[in-house]
Structures are given as C-alpha cells and as structure tokens.
VOGU-3710 file (C-alpha; in Angstrom, 3 decimals, decimal comma):
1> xxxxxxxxxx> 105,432/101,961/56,491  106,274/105,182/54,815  109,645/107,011/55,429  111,119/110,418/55,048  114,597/111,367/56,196  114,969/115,224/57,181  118,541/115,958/56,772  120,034/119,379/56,342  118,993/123,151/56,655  115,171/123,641/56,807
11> xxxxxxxxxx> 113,930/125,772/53,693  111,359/125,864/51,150  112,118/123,015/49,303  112,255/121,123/52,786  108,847/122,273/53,411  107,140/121,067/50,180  108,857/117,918/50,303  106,985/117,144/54,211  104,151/118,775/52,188  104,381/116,051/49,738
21> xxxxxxxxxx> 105,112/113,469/51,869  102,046/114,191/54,506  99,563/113,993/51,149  101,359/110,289/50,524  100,934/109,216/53,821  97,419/110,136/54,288  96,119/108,159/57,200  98,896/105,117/57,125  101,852/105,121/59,551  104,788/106,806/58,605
31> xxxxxxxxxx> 108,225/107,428/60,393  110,207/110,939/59,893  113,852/110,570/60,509  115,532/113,561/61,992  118,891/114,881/61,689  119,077/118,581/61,313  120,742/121,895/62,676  118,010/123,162/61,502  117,289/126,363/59,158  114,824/129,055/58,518
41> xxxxxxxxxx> 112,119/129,890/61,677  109,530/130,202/59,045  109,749/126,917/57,636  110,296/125,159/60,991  106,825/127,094/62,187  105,230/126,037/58,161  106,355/121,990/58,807  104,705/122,131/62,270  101,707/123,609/60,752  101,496/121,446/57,805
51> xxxxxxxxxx> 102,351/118,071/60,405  99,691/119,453/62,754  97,046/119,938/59,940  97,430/116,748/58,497  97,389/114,797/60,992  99,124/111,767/60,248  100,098/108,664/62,770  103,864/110,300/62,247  106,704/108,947/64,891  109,361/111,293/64,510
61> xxxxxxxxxx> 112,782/109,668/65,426  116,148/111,609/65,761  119,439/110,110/64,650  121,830/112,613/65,005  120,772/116,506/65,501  117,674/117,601/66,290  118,354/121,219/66,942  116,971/125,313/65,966  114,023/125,044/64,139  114,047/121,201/63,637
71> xxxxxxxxxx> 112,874/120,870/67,405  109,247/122,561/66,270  109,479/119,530/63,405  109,740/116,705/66,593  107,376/118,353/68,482  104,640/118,303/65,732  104,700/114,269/66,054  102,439/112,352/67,651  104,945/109,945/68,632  108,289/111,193/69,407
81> xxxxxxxxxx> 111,963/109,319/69,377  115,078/109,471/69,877  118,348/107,270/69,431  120,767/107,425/72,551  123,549/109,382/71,345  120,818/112,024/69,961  121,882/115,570/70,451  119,249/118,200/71,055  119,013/121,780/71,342  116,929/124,889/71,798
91> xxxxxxxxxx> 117,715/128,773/71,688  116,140/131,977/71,515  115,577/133,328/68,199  118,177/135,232/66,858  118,791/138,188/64,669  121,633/136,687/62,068  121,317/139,498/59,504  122,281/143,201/60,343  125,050/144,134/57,869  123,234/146,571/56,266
101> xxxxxxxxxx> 120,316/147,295/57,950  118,683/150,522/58,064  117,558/151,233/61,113  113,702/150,972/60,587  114,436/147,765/58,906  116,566/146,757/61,883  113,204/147,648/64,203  111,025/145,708/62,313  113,304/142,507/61,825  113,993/142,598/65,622
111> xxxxxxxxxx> 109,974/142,295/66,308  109,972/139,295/63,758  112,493/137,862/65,849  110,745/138,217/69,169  107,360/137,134/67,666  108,753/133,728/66,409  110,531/133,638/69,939  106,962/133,610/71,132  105,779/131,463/68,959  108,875/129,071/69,666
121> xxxxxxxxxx> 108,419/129,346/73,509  104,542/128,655/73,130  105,332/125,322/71,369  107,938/124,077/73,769  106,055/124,334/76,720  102,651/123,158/75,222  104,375/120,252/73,969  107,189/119,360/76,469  107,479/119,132/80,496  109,270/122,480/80,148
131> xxxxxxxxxx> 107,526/125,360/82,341  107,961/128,757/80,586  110,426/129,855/83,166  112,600/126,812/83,070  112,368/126,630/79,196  113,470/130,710/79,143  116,613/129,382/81,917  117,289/127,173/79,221  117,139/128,592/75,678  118,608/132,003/77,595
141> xxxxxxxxxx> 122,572/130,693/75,527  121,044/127,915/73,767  120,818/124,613/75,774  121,875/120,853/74,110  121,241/118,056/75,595  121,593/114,230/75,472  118,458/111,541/74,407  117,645/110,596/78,088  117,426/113,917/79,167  114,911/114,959/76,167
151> xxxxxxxxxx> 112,815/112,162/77,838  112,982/113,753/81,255  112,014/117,239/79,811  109,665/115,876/77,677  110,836/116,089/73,976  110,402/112,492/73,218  108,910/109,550/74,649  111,708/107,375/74,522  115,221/106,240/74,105  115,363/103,796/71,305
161> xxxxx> 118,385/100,781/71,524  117,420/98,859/68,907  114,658/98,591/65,931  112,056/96,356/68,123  110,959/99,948/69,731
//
C-alpha cells in the first residue's frame, strides 16, 4: 500500500508532489497521512481537485493537525481518519496581506477572499454533516475541535486506536 505524508504549509511544491503521487497510485490503495496547519487556499482548492479527478481508493488519516486549507485535502478522500488526539479546524478565509495595498488592489483581493470562502463553505457542507448555517456559527472565529467530534460533524469516519482499523 502506497503512502504519502503531508506535513507542513500547503504550496506548489506540495501540490505537485500529491500530483505525483496520485499518477503512482493509479487505481491501488494508498493512505495520505495528514498533519498540517495548512497553507495557501489555492493549493488546498488544486489538491482537492487533483484528489477528486483522480480518483484513487485514498484513506486520508490525520496524526496531528488537520487545519486551514488542509481540511479541503481530508475532505477530498474517499475514506477519511483520524487518530484520537487529532486536532481539527476550520475558518473563514482571511485577508493576511494589506501592507501596501492600493485600494483597488485591496477591492479585488477582498473578492478573492470571499470567493474561496464560498468555495470553502460549499465543500464543507457537501462533504460533512455541517448545515451551511451551523458550519458559518462555526468557522465565524475559526472553530478546532477534537477526533470524536470530527466524527459527529462528519469530517471523518472514524477514530482510529490502533493500526487494525
């Protein structure tokens, strides 16, 4: 069984490493260890894409963080997992560069904030228990949460204590 760890800030070279390792994989099982703050909205949206176009019989498991932009990476999975002392969490997007900003720029980075924030909320509830309302409640301050309540909201199937599933 193939495995890929995701560790780290989610950025290009992220990306065309999953790239890489979806071609590998191919049809075979594979297992895609999580453990990230998480990184760039565009990347976290492109690794959804690419996990959702290729298909693969991909369990995602998280040891550690799942959290940002990594959550889009989990939810791409067909199977989903988590370790108990897992730590999750969603937010709203958020506009992290403004020093400098002209003000048209400012306008126009603000709509590609609330577009991804769209595209964000769109994903969660399609792929969790979340309604949109309770998922908004939620991300409002950015929400973290615990492995067995991921299961109860619907962000993984299941708890894992130990390697027989």
């Amino acid at each position: 069984m193939a495995t890929y760890y995701l560790s780290g800030e989610l950025d290009q070279e992220k990306t065309k490493e999953i790239q890489l390792f979806l071609e590998a994989l191919g049809r075979k099982k594979g297992v895609l260890y999580i453990n990230s703050e998480g990184g760039d909205d565009t990347q976290g949206l492109a690794i959804y894409d690419l996990i959702r176009y290729h298909q693969p019989n991909l369990t995602a498991v998280v040891v550690g963080a799942c959290q940002s932009a990594a959550i889009l990476v989990l939810l791409a999975c067909r199977t989903r997992k988590a370790m108990p002392n897992a730590q999750i969490m969603i937010h709203h997007g958020t506009i992290s560069e403004i020093d400098g900003m002209h003000q048209r720029e400012f306008i126009n980075y603000a709509k590609q904030v609330l577009r991804i924030d769209k595209a964000y909320e769109q994903l969660i509830v399609t792929n969790t228990k979340l309604s949109r309302s309770k998922y908004k409640s939620l991300a409002k301050f950015g929400h973290y949460f615990g492995a067995d309540e991921a299961v109860k909201l619907g962000f993984v199937d299941s708890v894992l204590i130990n390697n027989k599933g």
